[in-house]
C-alpha positions in Angstrom: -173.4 -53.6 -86.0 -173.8 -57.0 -87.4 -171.0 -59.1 -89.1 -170.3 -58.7 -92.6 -169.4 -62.0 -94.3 -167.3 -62.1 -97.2 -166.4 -64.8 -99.7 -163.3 -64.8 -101.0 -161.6 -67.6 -103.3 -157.5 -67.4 -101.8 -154.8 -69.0 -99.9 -156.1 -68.3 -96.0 -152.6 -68.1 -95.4 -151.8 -64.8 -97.0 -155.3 -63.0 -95.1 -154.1 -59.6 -93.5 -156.7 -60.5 -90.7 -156.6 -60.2 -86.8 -157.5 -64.0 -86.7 -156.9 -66.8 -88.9 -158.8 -70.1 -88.2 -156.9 -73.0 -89.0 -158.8 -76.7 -90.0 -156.2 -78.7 -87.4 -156.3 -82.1 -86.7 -156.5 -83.0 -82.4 -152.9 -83.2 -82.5 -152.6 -79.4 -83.1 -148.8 -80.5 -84.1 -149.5 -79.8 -88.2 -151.3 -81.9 -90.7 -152.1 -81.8 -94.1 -154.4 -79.3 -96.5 -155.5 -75.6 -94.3 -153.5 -77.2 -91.5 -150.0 -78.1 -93.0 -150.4 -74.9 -94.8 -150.9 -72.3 -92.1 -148.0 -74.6 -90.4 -145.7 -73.9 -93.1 -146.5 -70.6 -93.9 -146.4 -69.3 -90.0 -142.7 -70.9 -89.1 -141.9 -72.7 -86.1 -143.4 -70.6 -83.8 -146.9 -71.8 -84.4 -145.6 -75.2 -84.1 -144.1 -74.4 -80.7 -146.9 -73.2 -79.2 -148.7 -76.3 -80.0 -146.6 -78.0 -78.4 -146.9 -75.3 -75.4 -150.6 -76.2 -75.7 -150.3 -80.0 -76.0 -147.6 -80.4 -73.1 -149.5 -78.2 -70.4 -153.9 -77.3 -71.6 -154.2 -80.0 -73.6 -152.3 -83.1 -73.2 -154.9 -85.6 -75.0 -155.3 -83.3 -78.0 -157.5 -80.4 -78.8 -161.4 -81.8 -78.8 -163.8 -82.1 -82.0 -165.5 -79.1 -81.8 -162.9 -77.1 -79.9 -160.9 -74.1 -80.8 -157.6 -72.5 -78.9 -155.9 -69.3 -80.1 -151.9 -69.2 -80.6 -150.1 -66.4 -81.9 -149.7 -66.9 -85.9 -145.8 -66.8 -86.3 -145.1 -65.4 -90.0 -148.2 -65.2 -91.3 -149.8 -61.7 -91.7 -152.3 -62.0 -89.3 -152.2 -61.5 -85.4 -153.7 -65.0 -84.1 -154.2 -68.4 -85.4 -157.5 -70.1 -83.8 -157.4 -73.9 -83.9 -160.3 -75.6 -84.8 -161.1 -79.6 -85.0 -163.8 -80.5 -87.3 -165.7 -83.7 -86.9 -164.4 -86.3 -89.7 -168.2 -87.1 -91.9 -170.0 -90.4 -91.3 -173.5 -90.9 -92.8 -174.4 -93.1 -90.4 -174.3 -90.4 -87.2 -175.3 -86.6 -87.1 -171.9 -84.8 -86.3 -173.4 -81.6 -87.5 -173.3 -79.6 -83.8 -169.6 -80.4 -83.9 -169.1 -78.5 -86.9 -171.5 -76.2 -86.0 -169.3 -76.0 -82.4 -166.0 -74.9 -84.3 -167.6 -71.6 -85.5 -169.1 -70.8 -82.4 -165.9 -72.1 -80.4 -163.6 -69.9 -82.8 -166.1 -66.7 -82.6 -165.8 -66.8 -78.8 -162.1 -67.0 -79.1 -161.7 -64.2 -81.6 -164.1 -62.2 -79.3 -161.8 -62.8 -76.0 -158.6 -62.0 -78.7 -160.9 -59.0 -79.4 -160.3 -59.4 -82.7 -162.4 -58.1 -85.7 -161.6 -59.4 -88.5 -161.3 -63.1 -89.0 -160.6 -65.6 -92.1 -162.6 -69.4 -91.9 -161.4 -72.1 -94.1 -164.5 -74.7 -94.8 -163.4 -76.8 -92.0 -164.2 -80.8 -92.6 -164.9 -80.5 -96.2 -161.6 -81.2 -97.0 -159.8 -84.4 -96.3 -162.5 -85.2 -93.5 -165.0 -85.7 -95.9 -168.1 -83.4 -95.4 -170.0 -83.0 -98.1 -169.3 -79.1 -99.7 -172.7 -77.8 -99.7 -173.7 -79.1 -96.1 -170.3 -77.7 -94.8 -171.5 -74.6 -96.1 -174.7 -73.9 -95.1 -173.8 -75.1 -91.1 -170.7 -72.5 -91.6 -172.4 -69.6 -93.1 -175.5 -70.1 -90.9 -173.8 -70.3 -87.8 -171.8 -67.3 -88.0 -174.4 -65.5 -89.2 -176.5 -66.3 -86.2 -173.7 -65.9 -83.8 -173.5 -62.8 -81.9 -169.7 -61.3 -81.8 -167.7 -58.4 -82.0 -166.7 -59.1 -85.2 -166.9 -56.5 -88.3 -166.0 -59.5 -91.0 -166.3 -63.2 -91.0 -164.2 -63.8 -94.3 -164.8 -67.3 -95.7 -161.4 -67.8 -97.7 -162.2 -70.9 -100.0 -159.9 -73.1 -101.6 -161.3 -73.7 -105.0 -164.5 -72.4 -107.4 -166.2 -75.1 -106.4 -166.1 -74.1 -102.5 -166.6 -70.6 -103.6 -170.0 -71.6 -105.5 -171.2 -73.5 -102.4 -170.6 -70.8 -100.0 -172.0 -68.0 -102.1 -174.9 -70.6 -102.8 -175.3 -70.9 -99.1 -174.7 -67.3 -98.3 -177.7 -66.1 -100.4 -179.9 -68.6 -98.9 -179.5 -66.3 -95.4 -180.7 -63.2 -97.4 -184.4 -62.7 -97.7 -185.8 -62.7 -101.2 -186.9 -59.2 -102.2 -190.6 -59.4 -102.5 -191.8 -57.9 -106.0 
């Protein structure tokens, strides 16, 4: 059965989901904007197992392109899947990295065996990806991206990220020949 991607315009922190994915910085210690709120919103404990993470798997930081699970503390979901997007440069084509974050987090979700999961738009926030490129590489990829899942949610900050993705998300539908 193939994923069913939904759009939703929300606060990813309050998705009753098996799997949050969280836009973190390579510190995985908390940041600002999806980060700092899923931080906040899940307690310490997420925040301690960062550290866990930092102090043993990965002392350097997580990679661009990378995603690790942790449990997700106070927030309604089961898991929190940490994801570092690639910051936007014009001058140099970071678009697998992004394009690595969804596949990275749909091959954690899938060892969590979870089936339902919420995406922010990771990068097109503060690391500066243009909204309707971020889009179109999210939507795309987990479209094309065999896993277990029943429902890759997008949850989207604003109507303006909402627009994009639904923009983007029609694109993947064939047009209905007449």
């Amino acid at each position: 059965m193939p994923t069913t991607i939904t759009l939703v315009r929300a606060d990813i922190t309050t998705q009753q989901v098996d799997a949050v994915v969280n836009a973190a910085n390579s510190s995985l210690l908390g940041g600002g904007g999806v980060d700092g709120a899923i931080h906040r919103a899940g307690g310490p404990a997420i925040l301690e197992a960062c550290r866990r993470l930092r102090d043993t798997a990965y002392p350097g930081g997580l990679p661009t392109g990378g995603a690790v699970a942790t449990a997700a503390g106070l927030l309604p979901a089961r898991h929190v899947i940490h994801v570092v997007g690639p910051v936007y440069r014009r001058d140099e084509d970071r678009s697998a990295l992004l394009r690595s974050c969804y596949v990275e987090a749909l091959r954690v979700a899938d060892e969590l065996e979870a089936r339902t999961v919420a995406f922010p738009a990771v990068s097109a926030g503060a690391y500066g990806w243009p909204l309707a490129d971020a889009a179109r590489i999210a939507v795309t990829t987990v479209h094309e991206t065999a896993s277990s899942l029943t429902e890759a949610r997008f949850v989207l900050f604003d109507d303006r990220a909402l627009r994009a993705f639904e923009s983007a998300h029609a694109r993947l539908r064939p047009a209905n020949p007449t």
